[in-house]
LOGU-533158 format. One record per residue (C-alpha): residue in one letter; x, y, z. Coordinates in steps of 0.02 Angstrom, whole numbers, padded with zeros to 5 digits, always signed. Layout:
AXYZ ...
This chain:
X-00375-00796+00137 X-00430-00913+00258 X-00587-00955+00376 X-00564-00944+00550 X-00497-01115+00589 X-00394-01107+00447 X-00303-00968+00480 X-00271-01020+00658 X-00193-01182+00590 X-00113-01063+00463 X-00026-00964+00603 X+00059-01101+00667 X+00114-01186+00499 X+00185-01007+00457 X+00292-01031+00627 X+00327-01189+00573 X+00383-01143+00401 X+00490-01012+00470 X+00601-01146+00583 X+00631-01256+00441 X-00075+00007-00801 X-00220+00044-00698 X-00390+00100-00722 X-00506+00209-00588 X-00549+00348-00553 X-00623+00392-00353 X-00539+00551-00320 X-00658+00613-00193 X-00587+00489-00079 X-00449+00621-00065 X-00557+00771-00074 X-00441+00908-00052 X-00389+01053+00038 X-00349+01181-00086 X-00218+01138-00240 X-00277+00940-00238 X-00341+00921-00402 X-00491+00816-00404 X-00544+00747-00580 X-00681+00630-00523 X-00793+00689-00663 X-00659+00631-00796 X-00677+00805-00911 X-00588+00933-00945 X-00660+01074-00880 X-00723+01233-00982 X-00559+01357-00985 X-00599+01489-00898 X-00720+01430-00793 X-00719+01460-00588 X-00714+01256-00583 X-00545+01235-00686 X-00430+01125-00599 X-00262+01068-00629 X-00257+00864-00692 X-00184+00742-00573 X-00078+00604-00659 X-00061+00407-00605 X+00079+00284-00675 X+00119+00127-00702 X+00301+00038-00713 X+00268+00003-00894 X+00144+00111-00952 X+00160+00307-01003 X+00067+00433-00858 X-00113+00489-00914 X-00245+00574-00831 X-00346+00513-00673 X-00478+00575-00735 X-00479+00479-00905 X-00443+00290-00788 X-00587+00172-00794 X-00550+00076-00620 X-00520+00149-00456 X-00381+00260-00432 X-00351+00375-00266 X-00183+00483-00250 X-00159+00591-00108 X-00022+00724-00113 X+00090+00809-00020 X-00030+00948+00053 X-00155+00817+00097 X-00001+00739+00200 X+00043+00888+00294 X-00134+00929+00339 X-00165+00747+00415 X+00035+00762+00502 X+00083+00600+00424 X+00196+00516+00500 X+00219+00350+00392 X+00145+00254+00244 X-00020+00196+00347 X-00054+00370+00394 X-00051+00394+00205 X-00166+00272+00186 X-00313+00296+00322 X-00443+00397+00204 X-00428+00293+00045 X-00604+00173+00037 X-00586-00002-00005 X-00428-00010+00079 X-00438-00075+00263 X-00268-00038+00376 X-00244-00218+00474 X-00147-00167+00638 X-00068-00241+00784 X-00024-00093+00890 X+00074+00086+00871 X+00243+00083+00751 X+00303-00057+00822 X+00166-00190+00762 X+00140-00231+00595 X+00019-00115+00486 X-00041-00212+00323 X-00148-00163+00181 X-00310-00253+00158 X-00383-00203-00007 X-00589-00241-00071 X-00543-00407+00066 X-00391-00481-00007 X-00253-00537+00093 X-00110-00388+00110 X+00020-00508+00015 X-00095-00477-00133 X-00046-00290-00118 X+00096-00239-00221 X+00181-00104-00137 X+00307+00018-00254 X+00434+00155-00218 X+00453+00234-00375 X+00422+00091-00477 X+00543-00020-00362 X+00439-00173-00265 X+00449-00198-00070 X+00357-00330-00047 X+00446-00485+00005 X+00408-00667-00024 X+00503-00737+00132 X+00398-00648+00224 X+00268-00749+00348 X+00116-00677+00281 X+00167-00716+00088 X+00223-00553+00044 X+00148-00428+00159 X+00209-00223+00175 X+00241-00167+00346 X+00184+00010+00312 X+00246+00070+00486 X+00430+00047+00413 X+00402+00190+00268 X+00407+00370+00369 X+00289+00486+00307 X+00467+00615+00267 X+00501+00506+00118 X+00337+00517+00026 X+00291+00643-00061 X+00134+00588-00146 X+00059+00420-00153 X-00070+00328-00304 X-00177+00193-00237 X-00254+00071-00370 X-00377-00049-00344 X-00420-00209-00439 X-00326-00341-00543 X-00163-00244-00597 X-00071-00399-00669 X-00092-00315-00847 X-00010-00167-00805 X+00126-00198-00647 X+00160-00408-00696 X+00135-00553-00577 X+00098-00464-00397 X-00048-00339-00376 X-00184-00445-00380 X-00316-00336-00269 X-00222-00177-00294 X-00056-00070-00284 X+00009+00050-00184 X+00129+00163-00247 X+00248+00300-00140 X+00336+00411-00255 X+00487+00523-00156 X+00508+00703-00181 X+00601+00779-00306 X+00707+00932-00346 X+00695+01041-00493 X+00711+01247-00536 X+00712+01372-00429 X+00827+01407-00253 X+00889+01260-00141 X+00766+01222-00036 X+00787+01142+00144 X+00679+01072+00298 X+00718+01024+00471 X+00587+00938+00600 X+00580+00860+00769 X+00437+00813+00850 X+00398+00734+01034 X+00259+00648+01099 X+00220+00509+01218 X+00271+00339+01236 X+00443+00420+01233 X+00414+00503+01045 X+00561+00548+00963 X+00569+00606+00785 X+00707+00699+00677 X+00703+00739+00506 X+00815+00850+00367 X+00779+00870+00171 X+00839+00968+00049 X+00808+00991-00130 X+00864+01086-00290 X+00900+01130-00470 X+01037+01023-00570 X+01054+01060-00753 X+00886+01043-00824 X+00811+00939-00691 X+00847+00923-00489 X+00891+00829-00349 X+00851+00801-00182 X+00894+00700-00017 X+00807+00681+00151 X+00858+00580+00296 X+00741+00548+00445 X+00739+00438+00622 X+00584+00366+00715 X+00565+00314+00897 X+00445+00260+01015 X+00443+00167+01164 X+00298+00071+01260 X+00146+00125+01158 X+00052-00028+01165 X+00135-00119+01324 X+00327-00143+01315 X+00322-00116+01112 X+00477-00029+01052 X+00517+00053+00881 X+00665+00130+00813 X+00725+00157+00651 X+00845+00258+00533 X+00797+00321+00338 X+00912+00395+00223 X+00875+00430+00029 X+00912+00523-00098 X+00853+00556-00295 X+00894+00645-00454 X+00822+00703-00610 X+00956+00709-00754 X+00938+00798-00945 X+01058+00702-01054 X+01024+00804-01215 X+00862+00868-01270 X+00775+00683-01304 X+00842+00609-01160 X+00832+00599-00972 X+00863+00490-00825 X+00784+00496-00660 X+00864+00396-00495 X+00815+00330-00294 X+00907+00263-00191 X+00857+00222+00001 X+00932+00149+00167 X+00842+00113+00307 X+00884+00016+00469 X+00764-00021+00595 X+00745-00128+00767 X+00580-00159+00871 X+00500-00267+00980 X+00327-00326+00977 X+00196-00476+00991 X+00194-00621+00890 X+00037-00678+00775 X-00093-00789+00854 X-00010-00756+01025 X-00144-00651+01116 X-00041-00492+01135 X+00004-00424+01315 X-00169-00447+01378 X-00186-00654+01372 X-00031-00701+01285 X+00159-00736+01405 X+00197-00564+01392 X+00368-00626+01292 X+00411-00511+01150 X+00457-00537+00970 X+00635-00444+00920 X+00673-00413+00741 X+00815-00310+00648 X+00819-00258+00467 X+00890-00170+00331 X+00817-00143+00175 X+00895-00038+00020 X+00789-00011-00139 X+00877+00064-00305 X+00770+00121-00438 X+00807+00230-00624 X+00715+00250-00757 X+00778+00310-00932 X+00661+00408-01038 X+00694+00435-01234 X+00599+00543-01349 X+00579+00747-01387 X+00477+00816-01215 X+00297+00802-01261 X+00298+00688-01388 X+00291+00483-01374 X+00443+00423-01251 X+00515+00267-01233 X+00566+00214-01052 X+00674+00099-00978 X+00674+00057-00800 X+00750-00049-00665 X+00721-00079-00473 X+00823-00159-00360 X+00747-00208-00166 X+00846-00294-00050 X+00805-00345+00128 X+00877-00436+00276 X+00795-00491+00431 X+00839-00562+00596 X+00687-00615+00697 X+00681-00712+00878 X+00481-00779+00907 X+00465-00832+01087 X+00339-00991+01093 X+00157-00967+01070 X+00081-01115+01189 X+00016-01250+01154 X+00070-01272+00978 X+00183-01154+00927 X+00373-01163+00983 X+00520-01036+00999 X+00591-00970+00824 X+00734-00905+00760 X+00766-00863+00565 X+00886-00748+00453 X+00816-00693+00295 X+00893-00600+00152 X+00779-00564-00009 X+00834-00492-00152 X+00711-00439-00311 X+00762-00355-00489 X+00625-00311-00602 X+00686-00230-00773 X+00564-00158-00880 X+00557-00077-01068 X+00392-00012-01148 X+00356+00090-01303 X+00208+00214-01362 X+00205+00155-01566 X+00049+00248-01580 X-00011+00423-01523 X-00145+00490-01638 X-00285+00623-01574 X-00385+00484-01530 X-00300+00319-01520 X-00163+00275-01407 X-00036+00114-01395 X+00082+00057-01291 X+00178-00118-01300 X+00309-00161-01183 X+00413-00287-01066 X+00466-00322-00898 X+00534-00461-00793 X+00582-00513-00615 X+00742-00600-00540 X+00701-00636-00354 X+00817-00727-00251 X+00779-00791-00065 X+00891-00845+00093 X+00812-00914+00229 X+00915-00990+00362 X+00795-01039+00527 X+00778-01180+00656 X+00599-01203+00743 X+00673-01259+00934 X+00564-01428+00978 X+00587-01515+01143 X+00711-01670+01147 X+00558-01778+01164 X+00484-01706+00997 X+00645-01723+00911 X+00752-01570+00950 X+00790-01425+00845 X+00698-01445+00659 X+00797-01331+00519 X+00704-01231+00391 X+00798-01191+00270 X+00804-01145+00104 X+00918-01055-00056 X+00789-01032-00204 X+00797-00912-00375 X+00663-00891-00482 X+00625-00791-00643 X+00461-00712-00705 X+00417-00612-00826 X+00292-00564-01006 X+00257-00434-01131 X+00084-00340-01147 X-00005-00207-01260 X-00111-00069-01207 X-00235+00032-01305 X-00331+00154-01282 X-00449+00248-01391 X-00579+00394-01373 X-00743+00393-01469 X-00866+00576-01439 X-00886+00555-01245 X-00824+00376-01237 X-00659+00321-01204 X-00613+00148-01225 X-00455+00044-01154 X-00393-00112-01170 X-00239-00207-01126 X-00166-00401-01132 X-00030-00463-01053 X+00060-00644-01060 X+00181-00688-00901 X+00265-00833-00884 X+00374-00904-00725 X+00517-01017-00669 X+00424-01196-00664 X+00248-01126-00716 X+00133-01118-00854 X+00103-00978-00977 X-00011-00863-00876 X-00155-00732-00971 X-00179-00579-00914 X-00325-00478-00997 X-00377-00313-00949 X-00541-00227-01014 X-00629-00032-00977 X-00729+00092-01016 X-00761+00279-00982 X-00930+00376-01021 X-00944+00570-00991 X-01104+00595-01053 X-01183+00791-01099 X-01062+00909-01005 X-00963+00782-00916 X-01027+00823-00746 X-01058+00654-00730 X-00925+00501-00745 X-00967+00325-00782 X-00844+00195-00779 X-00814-00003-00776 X-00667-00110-00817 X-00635-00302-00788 X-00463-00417-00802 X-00407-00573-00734 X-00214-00567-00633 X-00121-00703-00535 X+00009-00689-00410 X+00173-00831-00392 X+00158-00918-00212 X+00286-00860-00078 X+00416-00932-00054 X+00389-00951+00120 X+00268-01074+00071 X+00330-01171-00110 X+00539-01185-00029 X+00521-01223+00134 X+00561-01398+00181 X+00435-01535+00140 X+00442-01607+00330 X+00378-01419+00371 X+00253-01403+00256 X+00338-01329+00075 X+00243-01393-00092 X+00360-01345-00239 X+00211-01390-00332 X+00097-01243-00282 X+00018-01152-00429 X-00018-00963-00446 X-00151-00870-00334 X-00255-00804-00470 X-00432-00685-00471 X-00527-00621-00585 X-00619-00475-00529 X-00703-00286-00601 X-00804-00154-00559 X-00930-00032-00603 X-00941+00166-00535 X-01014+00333-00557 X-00955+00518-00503 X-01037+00667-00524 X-00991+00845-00494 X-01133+00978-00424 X-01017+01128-00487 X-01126+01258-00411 X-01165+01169-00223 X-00945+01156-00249 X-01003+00947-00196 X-00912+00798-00284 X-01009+00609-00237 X-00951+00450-00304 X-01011+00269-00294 X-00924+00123-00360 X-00989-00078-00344 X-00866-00216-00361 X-00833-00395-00353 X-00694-00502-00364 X-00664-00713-00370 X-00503-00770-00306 X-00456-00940-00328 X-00322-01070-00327 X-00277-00986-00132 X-00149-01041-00033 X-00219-01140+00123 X-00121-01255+00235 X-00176-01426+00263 X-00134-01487+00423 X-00221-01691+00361 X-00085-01695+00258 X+00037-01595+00332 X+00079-01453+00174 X+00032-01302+00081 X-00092-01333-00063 X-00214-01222-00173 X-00385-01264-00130 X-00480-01104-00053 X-00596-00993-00163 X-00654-00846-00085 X-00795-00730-00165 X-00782-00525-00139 X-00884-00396-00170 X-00940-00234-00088 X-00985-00042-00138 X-00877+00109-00094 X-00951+00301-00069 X-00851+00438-00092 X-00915+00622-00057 X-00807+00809-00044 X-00901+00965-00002 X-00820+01144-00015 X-00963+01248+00087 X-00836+01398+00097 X-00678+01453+00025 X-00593+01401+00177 X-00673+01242+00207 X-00660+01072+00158 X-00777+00918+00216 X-00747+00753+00151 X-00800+00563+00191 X-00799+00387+00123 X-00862+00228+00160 X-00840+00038+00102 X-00987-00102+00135 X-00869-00261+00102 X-00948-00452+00108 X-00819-00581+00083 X-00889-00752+00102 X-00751-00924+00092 X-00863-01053-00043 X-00843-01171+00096 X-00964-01073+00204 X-00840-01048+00340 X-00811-00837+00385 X-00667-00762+00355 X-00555-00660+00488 X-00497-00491+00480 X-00628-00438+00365 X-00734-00297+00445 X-00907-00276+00362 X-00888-00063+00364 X-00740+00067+00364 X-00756+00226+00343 X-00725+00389+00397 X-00731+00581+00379 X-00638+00738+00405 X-00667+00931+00409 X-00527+01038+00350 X-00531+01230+00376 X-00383+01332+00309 X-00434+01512+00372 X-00261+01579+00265 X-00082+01484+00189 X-00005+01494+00370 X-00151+01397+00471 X-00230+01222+00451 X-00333+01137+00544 X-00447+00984+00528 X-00541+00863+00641 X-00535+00671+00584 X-00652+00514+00627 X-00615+00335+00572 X-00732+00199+00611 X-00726+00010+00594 X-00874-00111+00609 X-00824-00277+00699 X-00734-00431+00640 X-00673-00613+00663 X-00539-00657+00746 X-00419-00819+00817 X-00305-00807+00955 X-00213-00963+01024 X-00238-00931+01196 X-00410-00867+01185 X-00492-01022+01107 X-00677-00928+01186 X-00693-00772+01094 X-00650-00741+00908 X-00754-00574+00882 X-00651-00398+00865 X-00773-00251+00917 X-00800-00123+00807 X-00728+00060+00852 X-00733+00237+00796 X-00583+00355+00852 X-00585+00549+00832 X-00415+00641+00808 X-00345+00821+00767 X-00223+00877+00667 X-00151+01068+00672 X-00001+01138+00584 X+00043+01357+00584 X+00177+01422+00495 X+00251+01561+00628 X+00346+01680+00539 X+00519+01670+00459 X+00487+01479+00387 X+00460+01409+00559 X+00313+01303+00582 X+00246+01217+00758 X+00127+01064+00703 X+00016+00942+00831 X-00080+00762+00800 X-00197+00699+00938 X-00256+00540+00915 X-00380+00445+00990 X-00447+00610+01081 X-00598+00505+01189 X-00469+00389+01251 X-00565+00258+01207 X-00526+00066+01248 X-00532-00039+01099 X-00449-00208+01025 X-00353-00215+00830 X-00343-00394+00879 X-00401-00516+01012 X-00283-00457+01182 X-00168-00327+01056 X-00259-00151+01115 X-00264-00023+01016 X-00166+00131+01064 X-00236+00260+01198 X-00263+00430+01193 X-00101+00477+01107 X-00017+00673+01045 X+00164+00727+00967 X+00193+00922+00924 X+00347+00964+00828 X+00444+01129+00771 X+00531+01142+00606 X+00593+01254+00470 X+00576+01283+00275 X+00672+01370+00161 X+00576+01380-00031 
């Protein structure tokens, strides 16, 4: 987090650099077409009654899955019919309706689409694939998620927590996590799916997935290619998925459940701070990666009863980036990165009475990081500078979680103790509460914890003559939140509010006096988030949030990137199981930015696009689907001289066999 001159002096150091278990509940926010469970008013509902739904689950990597409804934070998980009624096509999509969460973007697929959560910098968003992390800490932006680079075919339903998570997911979510989980297999016939779809910009989209029964559990496998050309200027984006997964019975108290994805991907876009196509050269940024992830997780115990689980994830990524220069200050770039992270974890339930539960546990991370770049000076200015770097480092703690339930009050707790290569003993607390008071139509909640976050090594192993400080200590916050929802059975209306605030300190800043990374910024958040889902009719579904955010720097100087309101709505109408339709709008107040070349403007306009989103299943398993965005054409900016895409559609055909 940085104030506007900061992060424009940030920008160029990064350049520089380069050469050388949860607790919420906020449903709504995913309101449902029919079968998305909705447990906002944390009950269980009267058996029987016309209001009975199904319970939606969230996990953590370490901790056992428990209701939504009984999580004292803010927890959002959209499924997979909530995908297919938007047309998803990649993790952002996912992501557009959840409040608190802000997408950052810098064009179509080809830019870079970051998470913003309650105003924290997207490296302080832990993104997980079944349990495995993504983010990596080579990365310019400390850690950042491309969510452009995860296609919507490999997702089958995704958990969104906000808040310190350090107690639950160790040293990385420190504003929240995002977590994709893939589909999976399991009884029943083989089932398959084929898809294209075509659009503009040259939109080109295949995918195939099957699923289906082995022994006692399932498996399944997908693979899936993206393309588009010229969406935002001369952007380009292609890229290639394959994965697969399996759910294994080994005896009656025992299973096993494994991922395992490929993807490689090429594109071309505009660098950071450069102006975009409108003021900047016009020069494009070219990158190539590969990234693999490798996940299982062990389960032992009789089904329904207390399980012990061991897991492990393996991420690995390589990238080859060429930055053109960024005048004045920022020269031509070249760097190869490989980053490799192993996190192991073991946890344990030693207690599940009627109503007290605890959990105790482990886990750890291994991370290694290659970085092999030159920044390319001018003879004058001393020629070609290297950047490069080897570095390993270790983290890792133990916790206990407890949770117990007292008439209509549930209580949880949980405490956590980390410790890292070259760092001090970190403490991780974690405090909530749930009330349901009378007959649990209405939800109150609150919860509290510190978490911390290890600096990237972009900025603690680069060279010292480019601006590395192996001394750096931990990003750390300490944050929490208070919310209500409340359920109007007989209107069929769900309405939620939550307030929260959150004090990072200890921030990485670059200090361009002294030439070097050092912690020194403290940045204040806080804002309220509104959630509301009507059902008017059977058919119908109307839903909306909204997020006031004010995040202030304690210097005094604003901060960029941080847009005051987002919100949106949408209006879903599902006449019968073969038709869907539903009408979108997503609107963002203006913001602060800095663009080198544009030293006279550092405002972002604010912007509301409408868009559509139609899918019919034919006959016979064939399905035709359609996604207009943008529908007004309207002319907007993501960033200073990046503008945002036009009016923009892609239909496709496929076919399902269940």
């Amino acid at each position: 987090m940085c104030s506007p001159r900061r992060v424009c002096l940030c920008s160029v150091a990064f350049l520089l650099a380069v050469a050388s278990a949860p607790l919420g509940s906020d449903e709504s926010a995913v309101a449902p077409p029919r079968g998305e469970a909705d447990a906002s008013d944390g009950h269980e509902d009267t058996p029987g009654s016309d209001d009975a739904r199904p319970p939606v689950f969230y996990e953590t990597t370490t901790v056992t899955a428990r209701p939504v409804s009984s999580a004292s934070g803010a927890v959002s998980v959209v499924d997979a019919e909530e995908l297919d009624a938007s047309v998803a096509r990649s993790g952002s999509d996912a992501l557009r309706d959840v409040p608190g969460l802000h997408l950052l973007e810098t064009g179509g697929r080809a830019g870079l689409t970051h998470a913003w959560i309650r105003g924290a910098d997207p490296n302080f968003t832990l993104v997980l694939l079944d349990g495995i992390p993504l983010n990596d800490s080579t990365d310019l932006q400390g850690g950042a998620v491309n969510l452009e680079e995860l296609p919507a075919g490999l997702v089958d339903h995704v958990e969104i927590v906000r808040g310190p998570q350090t107690a639950f997911y160790g040293m990385s979510g420190l504003s929240g996590v995002v977590q994709l989980f893939t589909p999976r297999g399991g009884a029943g016939p083989v089932r398959a799916e084929l898809g294209a779809e075509a659009g503009n910009a040259d939109l080109r989209r295949g995918l195939a997935r099957a699923s289906g029964p082995l022994g006692r559990g399932g498996w399944t496998g997908g693979l899936s290619w993206d393309e588009e050309r010229h969406r935002v200027a001369l952007d380009r984006f292609e890229q290639l998925d394959a994965w697969t997964g399996a759910d294994l019975g080994l005896g009656e108290s025992a299973s096993v459940s494994l991922t395992a994805r490929f993807a490689r991907g090429e594109q071309d876009d505009y660098p950071d701070s450069s102006g975009g196509p409108v003021y900047g050269s016009g020069e494009l940024r070219h990158s190539r990666h590969e990234d693999v992830a490798l996940g299982a997780r062990l389960l032992l115990g009789p089904p329904g009863g207390p399980r012990q689980q061991w897991s492990a994830g393996l991420s690995r990524r390589t990238l080859s980036r060429t930055s053109p220069a960024v005048p004045p200050l920022v020269p031509e770039s070249e760097e190869e990165t490989t980053f490799t992270r192993l996190r192991l974890a073991w946890q344990l339930p030693v207690m599940r009475s009627g109503d007290t539960q605890v959990d105790v546990g482990a886990s750890g991370d291994g991370e290694w990081a290659n970085n092999a770049s030159v920044l390319m000076l001018p003879p004058f200015l001393g020629g070609n500078v290297p950047g490069n770097y080897d570095e390993t480092r270790w983290s890792g703690g133990g916790f206990g979680a407890v949770r117990h339930q007292r008439g209509k009050v549930l209580l949880e707790g949980a405490l956590r103790l980390d410790a890292a290569t070259g760092d001090t003993v970190q403490l991780h607390p974690h405090l909530g509460v749930v009330w349901s008071p009378g007959s649990g139509a209405t939800r109150w909640r609150a919860s509290g914890g510190r978490a911390s976050k290890l600096p990237s090594f972009f900025a603690l192993s680069s060279p010292p003559a480019l601006g590395g400080n192996e001394d750096l200590r931990p990003e750390r916050t300490v944050g929490g939140e208070i919310g209500v929802e409340r359920r109007f059975r007989r209107a069929r209306l769900d309405a939620g509010a939550a307030f929260f605030f959150h004090e990072y300190r200890d921030l990485v800043d670059f200090d361009f006096d002294l030439f070097t990374h050092v912690n020194r910024a403290r940045v204040r958040s806080q804002g309220v988030e509104l959630t509301v889902s009507w059902q008017p009719l059977e058919t119908l579904w109307i839903a909306g949030e909204a997020t006031w955010l004010d995040a202030k720097d304690h210097s005094g100087a604003p901060l960029l990137h941080e847009p005051r309101w987002t919100g949106g709505g949408r209006v879903t109408w599902r006449p019968d199981d073969r038709l869907s339709l539903r009408v979108d709008l997503r609107a963002v107040s203006r913001s602060l930015d800095i663009q080198l070349p544009v030293p006279l403007r550092d405002r972002v306009d604010g912007r509301g696009l409408l868009g559509f989103a139609g899918s019919w299943r034919v006959h016979g398993g064939f399905r035709v689907t359609a996604r207009l965005d943008n529908l007004t054409d309207r002319a907007y900016e993501t960033l200073i001289g990046f503008p945002g895409p036009g009016r923009s559609f892609r239909t496709g055909v496929g076919w399902e066999r269940r």
